[in-house]
NUVOBA-376156 format. One record per residue (C-alpha): residue in three letters; x, y, z. Coordinates in Angstrom, 1 decimal, always signed. Each point is the difference from the previous one (the first is absolute). Example, Ala and Ser with C-alpha at 12.3 -4.5 7.8 and 13.67 -1.06 7.14 Angstrom:
// residues 2
doke resn ALA&u +12.3&v -4.5&w +7.8;
doke resn SER&u +1.4&v +3.4&w -0.7;
This chain:
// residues 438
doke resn UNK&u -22.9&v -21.6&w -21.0;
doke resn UNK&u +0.3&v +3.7&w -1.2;
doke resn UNK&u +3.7&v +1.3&w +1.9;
doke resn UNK&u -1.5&v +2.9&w +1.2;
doke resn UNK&u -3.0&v -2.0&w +2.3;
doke resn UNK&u +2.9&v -2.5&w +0.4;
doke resn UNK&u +2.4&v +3.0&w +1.1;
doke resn UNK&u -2.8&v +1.1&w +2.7;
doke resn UNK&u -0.1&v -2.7&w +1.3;
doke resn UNK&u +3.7&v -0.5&w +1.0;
doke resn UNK&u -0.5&v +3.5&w +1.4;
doke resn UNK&u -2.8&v -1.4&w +2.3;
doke resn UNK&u +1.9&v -3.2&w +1.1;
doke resn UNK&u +3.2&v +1.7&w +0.3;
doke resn UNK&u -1.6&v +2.7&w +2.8;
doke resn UNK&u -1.6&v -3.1&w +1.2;
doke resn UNK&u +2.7&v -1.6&w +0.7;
doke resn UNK&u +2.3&v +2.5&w +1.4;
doke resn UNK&u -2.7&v +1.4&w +2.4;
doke resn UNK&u +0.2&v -3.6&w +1.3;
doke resn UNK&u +3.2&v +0.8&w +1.7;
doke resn UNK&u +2.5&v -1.9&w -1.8;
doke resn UNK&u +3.2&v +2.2&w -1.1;
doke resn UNK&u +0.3&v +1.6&w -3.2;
doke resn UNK&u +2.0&v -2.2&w -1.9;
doke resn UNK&u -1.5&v -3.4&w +0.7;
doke resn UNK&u -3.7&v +1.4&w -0.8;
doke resn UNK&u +1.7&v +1.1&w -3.1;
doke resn UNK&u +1.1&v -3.6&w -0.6;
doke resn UNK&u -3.1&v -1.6&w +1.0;
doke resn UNK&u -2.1&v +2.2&w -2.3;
doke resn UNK&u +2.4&v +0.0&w -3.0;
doke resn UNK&u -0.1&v -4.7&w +0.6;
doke resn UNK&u -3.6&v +0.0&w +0.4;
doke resn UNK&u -1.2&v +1.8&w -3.8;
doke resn UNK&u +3.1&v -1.5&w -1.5;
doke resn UNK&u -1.3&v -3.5&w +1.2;
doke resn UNK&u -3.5&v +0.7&w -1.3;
doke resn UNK&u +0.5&v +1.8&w -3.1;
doke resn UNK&u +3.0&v -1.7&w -1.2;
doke resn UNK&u +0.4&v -3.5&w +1.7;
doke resn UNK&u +2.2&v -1.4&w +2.6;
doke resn UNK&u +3.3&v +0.2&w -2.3;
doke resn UNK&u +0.0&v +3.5&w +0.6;
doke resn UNK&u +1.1&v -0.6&w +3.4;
doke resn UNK&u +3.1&v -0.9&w -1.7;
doke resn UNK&u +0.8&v +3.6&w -0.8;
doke resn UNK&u +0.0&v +1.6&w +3.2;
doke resn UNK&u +3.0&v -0.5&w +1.6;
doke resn UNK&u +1.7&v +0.9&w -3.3;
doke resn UNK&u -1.9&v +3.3&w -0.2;
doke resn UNK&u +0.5&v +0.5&w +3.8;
doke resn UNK&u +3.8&v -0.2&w -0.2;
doke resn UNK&u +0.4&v +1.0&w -3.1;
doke resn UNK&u -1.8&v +3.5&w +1.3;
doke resn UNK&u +2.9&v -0.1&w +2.5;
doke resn UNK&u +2.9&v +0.1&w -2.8;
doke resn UNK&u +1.0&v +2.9&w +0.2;
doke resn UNK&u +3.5&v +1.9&w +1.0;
doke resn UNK&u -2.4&v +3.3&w +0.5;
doke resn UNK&u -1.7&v -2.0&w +3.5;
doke resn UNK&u +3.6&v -0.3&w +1.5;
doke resn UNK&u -0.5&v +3.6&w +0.9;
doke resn UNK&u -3.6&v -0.3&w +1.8;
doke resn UNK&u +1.9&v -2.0&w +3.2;
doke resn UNK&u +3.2&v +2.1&w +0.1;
doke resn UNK&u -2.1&v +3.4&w +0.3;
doke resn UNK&u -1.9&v -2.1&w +2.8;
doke resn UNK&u +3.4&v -0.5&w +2.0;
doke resn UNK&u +0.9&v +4.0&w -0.7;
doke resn UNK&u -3.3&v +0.7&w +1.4;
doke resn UNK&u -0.5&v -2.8&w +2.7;
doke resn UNK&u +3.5&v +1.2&w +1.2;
doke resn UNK&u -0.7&v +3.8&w +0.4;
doke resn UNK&u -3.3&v -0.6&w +1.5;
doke resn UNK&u +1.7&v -2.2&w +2.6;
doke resn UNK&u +2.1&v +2.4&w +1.5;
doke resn UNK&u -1.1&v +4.2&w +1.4;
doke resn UNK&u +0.6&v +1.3&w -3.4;
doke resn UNK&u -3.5&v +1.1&w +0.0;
doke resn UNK&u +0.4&v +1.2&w +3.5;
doke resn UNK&u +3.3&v +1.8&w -1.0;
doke resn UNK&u -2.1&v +1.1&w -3.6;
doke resn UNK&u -2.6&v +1.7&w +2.1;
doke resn UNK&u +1.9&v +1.8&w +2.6;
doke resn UNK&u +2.1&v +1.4&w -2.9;
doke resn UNK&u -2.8&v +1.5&w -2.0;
doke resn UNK&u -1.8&v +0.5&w +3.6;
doke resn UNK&u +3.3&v +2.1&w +0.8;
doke resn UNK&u +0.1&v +2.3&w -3.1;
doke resn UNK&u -3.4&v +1.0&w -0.3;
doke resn UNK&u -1.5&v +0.1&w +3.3;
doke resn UNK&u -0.3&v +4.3&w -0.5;
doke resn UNK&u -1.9&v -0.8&w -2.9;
doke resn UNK&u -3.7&v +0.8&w +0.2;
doke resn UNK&u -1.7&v -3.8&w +0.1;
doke resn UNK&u +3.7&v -1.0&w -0.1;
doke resn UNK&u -0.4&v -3.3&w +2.3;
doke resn UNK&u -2.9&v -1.4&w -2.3;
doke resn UNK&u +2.4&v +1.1&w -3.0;
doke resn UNK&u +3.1&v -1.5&w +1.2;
doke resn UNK&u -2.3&v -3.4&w +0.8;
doke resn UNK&u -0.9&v -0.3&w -3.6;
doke resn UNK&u +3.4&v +1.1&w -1.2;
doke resn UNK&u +1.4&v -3.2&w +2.2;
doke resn UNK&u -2.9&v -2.3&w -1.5;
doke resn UNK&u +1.3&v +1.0&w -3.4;
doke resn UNK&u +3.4&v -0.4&w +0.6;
doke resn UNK&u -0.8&v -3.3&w +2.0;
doke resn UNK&u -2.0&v -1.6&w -2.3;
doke resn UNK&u +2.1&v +0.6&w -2.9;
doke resn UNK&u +3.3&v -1.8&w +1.3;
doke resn UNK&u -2.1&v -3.1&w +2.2;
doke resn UNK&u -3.1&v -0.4&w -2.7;
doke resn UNK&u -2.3&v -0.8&w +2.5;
doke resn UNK&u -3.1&v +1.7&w +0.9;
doke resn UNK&u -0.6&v -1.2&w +3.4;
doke resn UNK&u +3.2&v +0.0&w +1.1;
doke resn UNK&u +0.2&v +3.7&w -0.7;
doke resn UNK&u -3.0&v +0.7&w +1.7;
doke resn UNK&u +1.1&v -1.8&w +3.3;
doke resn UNK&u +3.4&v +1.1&w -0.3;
doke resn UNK&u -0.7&v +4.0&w -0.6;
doke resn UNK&u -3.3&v -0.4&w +1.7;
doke resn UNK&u +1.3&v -1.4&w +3.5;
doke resn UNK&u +1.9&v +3.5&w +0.9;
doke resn UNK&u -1.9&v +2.0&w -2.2;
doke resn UNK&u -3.7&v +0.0&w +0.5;
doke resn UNK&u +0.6&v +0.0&w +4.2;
doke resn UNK&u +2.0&v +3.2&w -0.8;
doke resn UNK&u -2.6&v +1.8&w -2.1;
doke resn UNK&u -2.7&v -0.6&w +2.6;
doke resn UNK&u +2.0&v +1.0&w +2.7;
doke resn UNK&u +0.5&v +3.4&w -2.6;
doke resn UNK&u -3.7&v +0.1&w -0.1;
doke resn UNK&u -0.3&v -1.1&w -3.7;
doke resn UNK&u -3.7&v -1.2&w -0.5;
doke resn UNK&u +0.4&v -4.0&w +0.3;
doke resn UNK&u -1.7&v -0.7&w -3.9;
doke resn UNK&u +3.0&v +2.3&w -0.7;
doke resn UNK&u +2.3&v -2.0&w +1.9;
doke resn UNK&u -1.0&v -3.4&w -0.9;
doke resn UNK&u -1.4&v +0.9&w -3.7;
doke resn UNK&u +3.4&v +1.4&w -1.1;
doke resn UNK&u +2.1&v -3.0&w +1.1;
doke resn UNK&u -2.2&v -2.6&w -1.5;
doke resn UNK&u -0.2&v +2.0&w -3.2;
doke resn UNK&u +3.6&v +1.0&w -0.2;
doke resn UNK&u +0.9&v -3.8&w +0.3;
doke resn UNK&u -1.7&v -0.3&w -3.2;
doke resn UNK&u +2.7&v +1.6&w -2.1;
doke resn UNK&u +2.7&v -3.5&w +0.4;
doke resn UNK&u -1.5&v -1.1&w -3.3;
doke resn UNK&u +0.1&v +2.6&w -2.2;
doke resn UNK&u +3.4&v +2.0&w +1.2;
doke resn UNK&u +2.7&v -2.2&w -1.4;
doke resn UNK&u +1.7&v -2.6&w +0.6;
doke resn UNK&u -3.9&v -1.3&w +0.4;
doke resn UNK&u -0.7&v -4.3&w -0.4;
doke resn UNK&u -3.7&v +1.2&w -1.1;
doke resn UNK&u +1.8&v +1.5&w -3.1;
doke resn UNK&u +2.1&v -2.9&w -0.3;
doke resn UNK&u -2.1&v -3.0&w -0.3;
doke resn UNK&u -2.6&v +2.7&w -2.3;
doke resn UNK&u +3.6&v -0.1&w -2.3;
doke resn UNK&u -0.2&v -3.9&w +0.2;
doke resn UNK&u -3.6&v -0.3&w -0.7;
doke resn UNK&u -0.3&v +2.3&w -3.4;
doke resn UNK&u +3.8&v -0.5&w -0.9;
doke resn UNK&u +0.6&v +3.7&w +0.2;
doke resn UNK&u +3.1&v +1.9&w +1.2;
doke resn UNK&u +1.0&v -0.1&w +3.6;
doke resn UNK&u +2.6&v +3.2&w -0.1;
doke resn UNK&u -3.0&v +1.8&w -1.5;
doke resn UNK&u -2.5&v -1.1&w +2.0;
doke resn UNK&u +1.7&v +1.0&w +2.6;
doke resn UNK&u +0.8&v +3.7&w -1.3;
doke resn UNK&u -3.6&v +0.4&w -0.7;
doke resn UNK&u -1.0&v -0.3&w +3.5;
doke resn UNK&u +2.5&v +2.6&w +1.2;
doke resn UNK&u -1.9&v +3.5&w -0.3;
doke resn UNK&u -3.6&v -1.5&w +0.0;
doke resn UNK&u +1.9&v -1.0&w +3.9;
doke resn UNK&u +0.6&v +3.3&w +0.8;
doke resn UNK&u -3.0&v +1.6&w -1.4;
doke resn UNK&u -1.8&v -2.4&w +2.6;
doke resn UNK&u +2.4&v +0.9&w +3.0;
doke resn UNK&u -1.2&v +3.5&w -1.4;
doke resn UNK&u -3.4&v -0.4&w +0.1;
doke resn UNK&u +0.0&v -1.8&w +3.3;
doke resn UNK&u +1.7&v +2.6&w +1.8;
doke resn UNK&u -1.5&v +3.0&w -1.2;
doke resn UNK&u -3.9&v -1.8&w +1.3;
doke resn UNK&u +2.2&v -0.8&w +3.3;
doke resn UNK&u +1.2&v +3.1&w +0.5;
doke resn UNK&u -3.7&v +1.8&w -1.2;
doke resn UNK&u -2.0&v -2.8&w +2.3;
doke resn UNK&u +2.3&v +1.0&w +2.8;
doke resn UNK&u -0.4&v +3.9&w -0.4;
doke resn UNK&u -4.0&v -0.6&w -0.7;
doke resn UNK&u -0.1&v -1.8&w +3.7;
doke resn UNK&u +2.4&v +1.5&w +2.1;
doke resn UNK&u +1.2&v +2.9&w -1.7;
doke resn UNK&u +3.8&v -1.1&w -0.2;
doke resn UNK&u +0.4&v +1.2&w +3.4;
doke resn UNK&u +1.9&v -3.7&w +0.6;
doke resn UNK&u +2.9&v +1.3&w -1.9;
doke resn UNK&u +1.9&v +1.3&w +2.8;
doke resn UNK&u +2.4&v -2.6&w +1.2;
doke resn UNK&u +3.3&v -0.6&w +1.4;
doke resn UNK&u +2.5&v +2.2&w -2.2;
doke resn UNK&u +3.2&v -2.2&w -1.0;
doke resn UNK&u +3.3&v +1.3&w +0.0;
doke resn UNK&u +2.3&v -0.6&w -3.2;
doke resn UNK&u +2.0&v -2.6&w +1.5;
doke resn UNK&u -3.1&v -2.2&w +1.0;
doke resn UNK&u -1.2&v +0.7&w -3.8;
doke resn UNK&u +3.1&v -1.4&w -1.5;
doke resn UNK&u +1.0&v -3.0&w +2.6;
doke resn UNK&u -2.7&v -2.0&w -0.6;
doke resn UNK&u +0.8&v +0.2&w -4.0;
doke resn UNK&u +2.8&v -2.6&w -0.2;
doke resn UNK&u -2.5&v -2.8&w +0.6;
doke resn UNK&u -2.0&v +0.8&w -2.2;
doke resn UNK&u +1.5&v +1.3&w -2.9;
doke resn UNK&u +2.0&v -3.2&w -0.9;
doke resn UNK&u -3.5&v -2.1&w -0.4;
doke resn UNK&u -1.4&v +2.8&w -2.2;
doke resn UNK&u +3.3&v -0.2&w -2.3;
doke resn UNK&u -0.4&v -3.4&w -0.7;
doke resn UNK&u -3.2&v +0.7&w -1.2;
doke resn UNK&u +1.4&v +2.6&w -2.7;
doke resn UNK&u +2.8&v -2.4&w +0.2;
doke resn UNK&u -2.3&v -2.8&w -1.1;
doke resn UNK&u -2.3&v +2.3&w -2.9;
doke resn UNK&u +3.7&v +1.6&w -1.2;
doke resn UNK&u +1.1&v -3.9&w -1.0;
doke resn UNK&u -2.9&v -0.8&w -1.1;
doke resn UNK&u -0.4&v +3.2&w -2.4;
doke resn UNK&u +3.7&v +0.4&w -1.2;
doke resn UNK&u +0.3&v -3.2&w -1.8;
doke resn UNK&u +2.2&v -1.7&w +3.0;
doke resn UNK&u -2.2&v -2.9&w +0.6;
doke resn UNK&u -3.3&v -1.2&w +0.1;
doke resn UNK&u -2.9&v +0.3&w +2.5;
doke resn UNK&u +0.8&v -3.2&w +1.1;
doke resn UNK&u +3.8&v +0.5&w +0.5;
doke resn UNK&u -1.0&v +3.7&w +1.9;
doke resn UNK&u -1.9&v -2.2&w +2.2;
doke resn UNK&u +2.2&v -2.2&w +0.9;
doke resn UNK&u +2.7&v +2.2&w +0.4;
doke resn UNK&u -2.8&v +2.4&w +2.2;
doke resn UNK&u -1.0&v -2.7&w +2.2;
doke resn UNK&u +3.4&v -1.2&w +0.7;
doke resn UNK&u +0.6&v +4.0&w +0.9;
doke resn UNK&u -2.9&v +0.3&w +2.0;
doke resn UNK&u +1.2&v -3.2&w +1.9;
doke resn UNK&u +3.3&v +1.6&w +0.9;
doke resn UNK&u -1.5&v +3.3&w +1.0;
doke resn UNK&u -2.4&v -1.2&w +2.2;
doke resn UNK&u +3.2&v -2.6&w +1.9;
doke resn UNK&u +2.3&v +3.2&w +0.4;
doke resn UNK&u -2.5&v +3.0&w +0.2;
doke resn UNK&u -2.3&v -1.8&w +2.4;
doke resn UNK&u +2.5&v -2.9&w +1.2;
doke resn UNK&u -2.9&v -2.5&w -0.7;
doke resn UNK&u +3.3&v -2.7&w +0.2;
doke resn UNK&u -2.1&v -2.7&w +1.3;
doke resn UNK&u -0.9&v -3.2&w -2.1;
doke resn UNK&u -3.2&v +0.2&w +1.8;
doke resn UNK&u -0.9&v +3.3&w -1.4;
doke resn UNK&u +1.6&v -1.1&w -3.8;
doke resn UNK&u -2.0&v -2.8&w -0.2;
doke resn UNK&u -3.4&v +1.5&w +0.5;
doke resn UNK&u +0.6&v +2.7&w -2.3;
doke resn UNK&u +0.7&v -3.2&w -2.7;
doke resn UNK&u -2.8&v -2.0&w +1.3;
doke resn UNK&u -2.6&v +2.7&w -0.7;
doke resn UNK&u +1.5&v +0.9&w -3.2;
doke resn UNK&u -0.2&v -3.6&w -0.9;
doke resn UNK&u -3.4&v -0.1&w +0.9;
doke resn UNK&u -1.3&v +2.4&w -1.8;
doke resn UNK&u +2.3&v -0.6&w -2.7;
doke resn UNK&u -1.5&v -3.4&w -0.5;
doke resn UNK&u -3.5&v +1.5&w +0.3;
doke resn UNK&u +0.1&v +2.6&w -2.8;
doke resn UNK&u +1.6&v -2.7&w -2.0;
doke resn UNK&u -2.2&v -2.5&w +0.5;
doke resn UNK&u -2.9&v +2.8&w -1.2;
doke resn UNK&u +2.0&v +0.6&w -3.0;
doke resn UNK&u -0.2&v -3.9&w -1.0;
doke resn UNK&u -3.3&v -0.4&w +0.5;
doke resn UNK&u -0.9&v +2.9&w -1.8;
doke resn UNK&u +1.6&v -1.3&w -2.6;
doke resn UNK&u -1.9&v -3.4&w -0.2;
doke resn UNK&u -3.2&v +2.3&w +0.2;
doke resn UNK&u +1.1&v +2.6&w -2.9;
doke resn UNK&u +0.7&v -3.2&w -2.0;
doke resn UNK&u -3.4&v -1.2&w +1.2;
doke resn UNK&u -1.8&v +3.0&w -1.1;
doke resn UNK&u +2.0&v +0.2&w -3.7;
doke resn UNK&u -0.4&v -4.1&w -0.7;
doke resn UNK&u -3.7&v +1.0&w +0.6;
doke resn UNK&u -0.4&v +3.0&w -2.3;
doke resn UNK&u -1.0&v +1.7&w +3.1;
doke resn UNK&u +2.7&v +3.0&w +0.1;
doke resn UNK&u -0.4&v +0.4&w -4.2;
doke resn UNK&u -3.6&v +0.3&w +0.2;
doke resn UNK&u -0.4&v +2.4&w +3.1;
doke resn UNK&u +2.6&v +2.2&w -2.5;
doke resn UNK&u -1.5&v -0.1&w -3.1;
doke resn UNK&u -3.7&v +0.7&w +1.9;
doke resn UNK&u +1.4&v +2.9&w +1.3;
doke resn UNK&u +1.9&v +1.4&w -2.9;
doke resn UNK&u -3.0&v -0.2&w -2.1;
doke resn UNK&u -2.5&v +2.2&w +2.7;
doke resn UNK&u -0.5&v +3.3&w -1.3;
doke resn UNK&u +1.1&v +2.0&w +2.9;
doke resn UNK&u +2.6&v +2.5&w +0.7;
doke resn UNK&u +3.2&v -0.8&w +1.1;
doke resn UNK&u -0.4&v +1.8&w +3.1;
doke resn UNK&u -3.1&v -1.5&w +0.8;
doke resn UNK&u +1.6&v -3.4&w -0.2;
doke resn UNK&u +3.3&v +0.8&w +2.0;
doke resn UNK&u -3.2&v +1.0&w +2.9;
doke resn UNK&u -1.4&v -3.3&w -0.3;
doke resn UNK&u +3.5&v -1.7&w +0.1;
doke resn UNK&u +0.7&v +2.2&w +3.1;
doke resn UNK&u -3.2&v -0.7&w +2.0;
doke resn UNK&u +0.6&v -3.8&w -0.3;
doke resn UNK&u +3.7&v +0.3&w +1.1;
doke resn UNK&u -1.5&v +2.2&w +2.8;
doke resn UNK&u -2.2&v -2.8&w +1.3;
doke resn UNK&u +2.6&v -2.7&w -0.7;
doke resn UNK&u +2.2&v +2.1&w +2.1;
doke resn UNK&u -2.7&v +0.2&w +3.2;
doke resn UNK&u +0.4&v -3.8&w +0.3;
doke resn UNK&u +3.9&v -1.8&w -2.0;
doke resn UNK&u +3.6&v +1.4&w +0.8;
doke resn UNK&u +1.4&v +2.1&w -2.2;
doke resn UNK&u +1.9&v -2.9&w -1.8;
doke resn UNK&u -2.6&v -2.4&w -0.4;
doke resn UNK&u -2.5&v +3.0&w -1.8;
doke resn UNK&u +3.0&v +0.3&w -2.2;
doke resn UNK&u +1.1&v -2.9&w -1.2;
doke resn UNK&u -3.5&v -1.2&w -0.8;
doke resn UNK&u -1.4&v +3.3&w -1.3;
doke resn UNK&u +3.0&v +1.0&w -1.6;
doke resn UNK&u +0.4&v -1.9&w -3.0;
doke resn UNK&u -4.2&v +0.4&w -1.2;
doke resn UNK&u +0.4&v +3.6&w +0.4;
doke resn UNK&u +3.3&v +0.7&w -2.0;
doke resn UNK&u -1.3&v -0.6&w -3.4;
doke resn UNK&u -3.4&v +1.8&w +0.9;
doke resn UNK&u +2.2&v +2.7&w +1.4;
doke resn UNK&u +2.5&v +0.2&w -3.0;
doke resn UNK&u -2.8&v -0.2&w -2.5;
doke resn UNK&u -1.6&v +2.8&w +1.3;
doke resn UNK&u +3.3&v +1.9&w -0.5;
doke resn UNK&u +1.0&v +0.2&w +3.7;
doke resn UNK&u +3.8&v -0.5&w +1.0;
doke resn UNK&u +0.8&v -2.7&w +2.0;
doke resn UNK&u +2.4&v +1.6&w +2.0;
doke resn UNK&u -2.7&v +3.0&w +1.2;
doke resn UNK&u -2.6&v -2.9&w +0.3;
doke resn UNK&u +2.6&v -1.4&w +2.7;
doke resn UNK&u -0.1&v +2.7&w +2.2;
doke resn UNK&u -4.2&v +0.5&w -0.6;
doke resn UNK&u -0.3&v -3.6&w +1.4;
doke resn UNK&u +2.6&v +0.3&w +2.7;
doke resn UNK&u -1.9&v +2.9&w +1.5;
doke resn UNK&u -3.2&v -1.9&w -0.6;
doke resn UNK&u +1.9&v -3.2&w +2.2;
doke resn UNK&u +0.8&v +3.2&w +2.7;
doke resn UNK&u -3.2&v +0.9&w +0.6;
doke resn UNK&u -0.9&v -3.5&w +0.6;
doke resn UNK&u +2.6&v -0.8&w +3.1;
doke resn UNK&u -2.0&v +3.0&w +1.8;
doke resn UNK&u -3.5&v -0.6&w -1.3;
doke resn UNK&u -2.4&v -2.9&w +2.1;
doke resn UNK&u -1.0&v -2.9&w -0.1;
doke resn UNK&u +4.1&v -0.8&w -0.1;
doke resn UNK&u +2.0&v +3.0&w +0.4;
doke resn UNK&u +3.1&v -1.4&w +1.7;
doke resn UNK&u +1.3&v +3.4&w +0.9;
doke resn UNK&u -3.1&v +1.1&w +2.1;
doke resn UNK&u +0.7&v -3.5&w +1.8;
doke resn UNK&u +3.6&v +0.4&w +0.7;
doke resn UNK&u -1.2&v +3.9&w +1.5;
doke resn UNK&u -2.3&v -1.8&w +2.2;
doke resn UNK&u +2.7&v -2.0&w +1.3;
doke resn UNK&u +2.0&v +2.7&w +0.7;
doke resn UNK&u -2.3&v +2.7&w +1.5;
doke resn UNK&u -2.4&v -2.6&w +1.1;
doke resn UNK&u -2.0&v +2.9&w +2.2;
doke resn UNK&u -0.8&v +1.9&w -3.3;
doke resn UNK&u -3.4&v -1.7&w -1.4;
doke resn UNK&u +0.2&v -1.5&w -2.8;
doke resn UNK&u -2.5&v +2.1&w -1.7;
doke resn UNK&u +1.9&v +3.1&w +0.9;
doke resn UNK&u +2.9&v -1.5&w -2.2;
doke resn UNK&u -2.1&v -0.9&w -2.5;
doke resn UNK&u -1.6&v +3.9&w +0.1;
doke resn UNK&u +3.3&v +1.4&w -0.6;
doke resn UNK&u +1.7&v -2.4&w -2.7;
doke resn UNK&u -3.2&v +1.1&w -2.2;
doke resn UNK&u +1.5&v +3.3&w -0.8;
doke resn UNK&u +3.3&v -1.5&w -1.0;
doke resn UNK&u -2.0&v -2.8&w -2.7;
doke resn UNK&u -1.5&v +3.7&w -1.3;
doke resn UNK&u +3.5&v +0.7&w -0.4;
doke resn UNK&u +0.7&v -2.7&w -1.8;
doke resn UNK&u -3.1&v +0.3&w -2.1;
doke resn UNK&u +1.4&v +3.7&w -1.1;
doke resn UNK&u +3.1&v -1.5&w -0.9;
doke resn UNK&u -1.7&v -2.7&w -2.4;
doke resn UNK&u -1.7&v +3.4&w -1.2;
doke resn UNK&u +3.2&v +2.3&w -0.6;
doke resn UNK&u +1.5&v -3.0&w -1.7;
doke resn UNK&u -2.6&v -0.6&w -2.7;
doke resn UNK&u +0.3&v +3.9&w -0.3;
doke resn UNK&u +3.5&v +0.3&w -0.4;
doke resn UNK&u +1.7&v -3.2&w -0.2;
doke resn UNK&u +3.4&v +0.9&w -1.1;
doke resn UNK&u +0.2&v +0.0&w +4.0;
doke resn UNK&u +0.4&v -3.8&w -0.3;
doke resn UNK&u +2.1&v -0.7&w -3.4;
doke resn UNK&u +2.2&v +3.5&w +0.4;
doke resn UNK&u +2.7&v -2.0&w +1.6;
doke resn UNK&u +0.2&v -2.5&w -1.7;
doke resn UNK&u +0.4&v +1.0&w -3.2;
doke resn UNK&u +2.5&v +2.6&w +0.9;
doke resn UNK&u +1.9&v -2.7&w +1.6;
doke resn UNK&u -0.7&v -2.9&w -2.3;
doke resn UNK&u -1.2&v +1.5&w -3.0;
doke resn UNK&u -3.7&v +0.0&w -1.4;
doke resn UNK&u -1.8&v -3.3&w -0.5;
doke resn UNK&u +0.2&v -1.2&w -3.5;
């Protein structure tokens, strides 16, 4: 059978199969054992375990669980609490100020816990009740937390870029560089439509607030700050030569651990335990995706399915930019339905050697698809963030969360836009830190 019908129609039994409810990872398994069976006999059987495990060898995944425990930790304790009423404090004489200090938290938030729900219902909880009661439109209000909870994946230390390291064998330390001012630009961008929505609606008339004296700026700092410097902490390891990502995470986790026991007193066995339990648990989970996307990589390769999609598309006369479009629309729509990690890890190695042979770097692709994988977690059908809003707010409709998350996936889309334009944004960084890519 010709690899590229063949390739079609893994695609078709793959979505087939995951849309029938089973996680991830063991669709991946079932789909990679059933055209492995029937294209290459039962003894191929004998090769997955090897190629499931062996896709687990490696020091690199050590750091994927410890950033979980740094994260896990932080997110256990008011740290996001203490992160919002910090920011909340020094800019509430801003004009928009509140909307900007919430996405200032998310940032912040995201960055050091790596999860995109818990930053929406950790910043969201005191932050969208407090910019209703300011009179901030609601899509405001719910649209910027669910958008701003985005940016855990692409401001470092992210897992997305991680297991994207793991899956095309490219630097970690650099990956992680790369996503630092394409971050920012996006905090940017989301604040300046915040701040513009705001002033469109209500004419910044809710910027008058309670004024804060000096003292109530700079009490509420000491719990914050020491979180934040293990973050800088983490990247200055990481980035000096000390150790490797997976030593800074250790060595972050077991920080963030402490912290949290003597900043927040969370002394209790009770309270250590399910900050370990969930870490394990989603530890295991990302893991267990990581395997099994292995086993259907090898699949795809033993087939000639992943050479033949290449070689197609490096021999269609088209622009390069036309064919970065196309790659973008389909990580779009595999964004609206898979995680972030599961898009990656099977998408990820097809689309390097299309991307590299179109003259792309891989590093700047990293942050183009992690933006893509953004857009996704507020997009329907899935859009976990708009989900964890509803949770929260539950009196603001879902369709008015939906209405104002759209702006923020414009947002996005502009960034995807200014980084095709100019995309020494991306690999800036990293070369000055790490030197160019030979």
């Amino acid at each position: 059978m010709d690899p590229l019908i063949l390739g079609a129609l893994v695609a078709v039994a793959t979505i087939a199969v995951l849309f029938s409810g089973v996680s991830v990872a063991t669709g991946l398994l079932i789909v990679s054992g059933l055209f492995l069976v029937l294209f290459e006999g039962m003894w191929a059987l004998e090769l997955m375990p090897d190629k499931f495990f062996g896709k687990l060898n490696s020091f690199a995944l050590l750091s994927i669980p410890m950033f979980i425990i740094m994260g896990s930790a932080i997110s256990s304790t008011r740290a996001g609490a203490d992160l919002y009423e910090a920011l909340e404090r020094w800019l509430t004489r801003v004009p928009g100020g509140l909307v900007m200090s919430n996405l200032g938290a998310c940032a912040l938030f995201s960055a050091m816990s790596g999860s995109s729900p818990a930053t929406c219902a950790a910043i969201g909880k005191m932050g969208i009740p407090e910019m209703r009661k300011r009179g901030y439109p609601e899509e405001v209000a719910a649209g910027s937390i669910a958008a701003g909870g985005t940016l855990g994946i692409l401001i470092p230390p992210s897992v997305t870029m991680i297991v994207y390291g793991i899956a095309t064998e490219t630097s970690i330390g650099r990956l992680f560089l790369a996503g630092v001012l394409p971050g920012l630009m996006l905090v940017g961008l989301f604040m300046v439509w915040s701040v513009y929505s705001t002033w469109r609606n209500t004419g910044l008339s809710v910027m008058s607030a309670r004024s804060y004296s000096l003292r109530e700026k700079l009490e509420i700092l000491p719990r914050v700050i020491p979180f934040l410097l293990v973050i800088v902490g983490v990247l200055y390891a990481m980035y000096g030569g000390i150790a490797t990502p997976s030593e800074t995470a250790a060595v972050g986790a077991l920080l963030c651990l402490l912290m949290a026991i003597v900043i927040y007193r969370m002394w209790s066995p009770k309270s250590l335990w399910v900050v370990l339990r969930d870490s394990t648990r989603e530890s295991v989970m990302i893991l267990f995706i990581i395997g099994a996307a292995g086993v259907f990589s090898y699949m795809l390769s033993s087939l000639f399915i992943t050479q033949s999609i290449a070689m197609w598309i490096s021999d269609l006369d088209v622009n390069r930019w036309v064919l970065l479009g196309a790659v973008n629309v389909f990580l779009l729509i595999a964004g609206f339905f898979l995680p972030p990690v599961a898009v990656i890890l099977m998408a990820a190695p097809i689309l390097l050697p299309i991307i590299l042979a179109a003259d792309f770097d891989p590093y700047w692709f990293a942050v183009i698809l992690t933006i893509n994988m953004e857009i996704g977690l507020i997009s329907p059908p899935v859009g976990l963030n708009l989900y964890v809003i509803s949770s929260i707010a539950p009196d603001i409709k879902l369709k008015t969360i939906l209405k104002g998350s759209m702006p923020y996936v414009g947002c996005m889309v502009l960034a995807i836009v200014i980084l095709c334009v100019f995309p020494g944004i991306a690999t800036w960084l990293p070369d000055l830190v790490m030197g160019p890519v030979r």
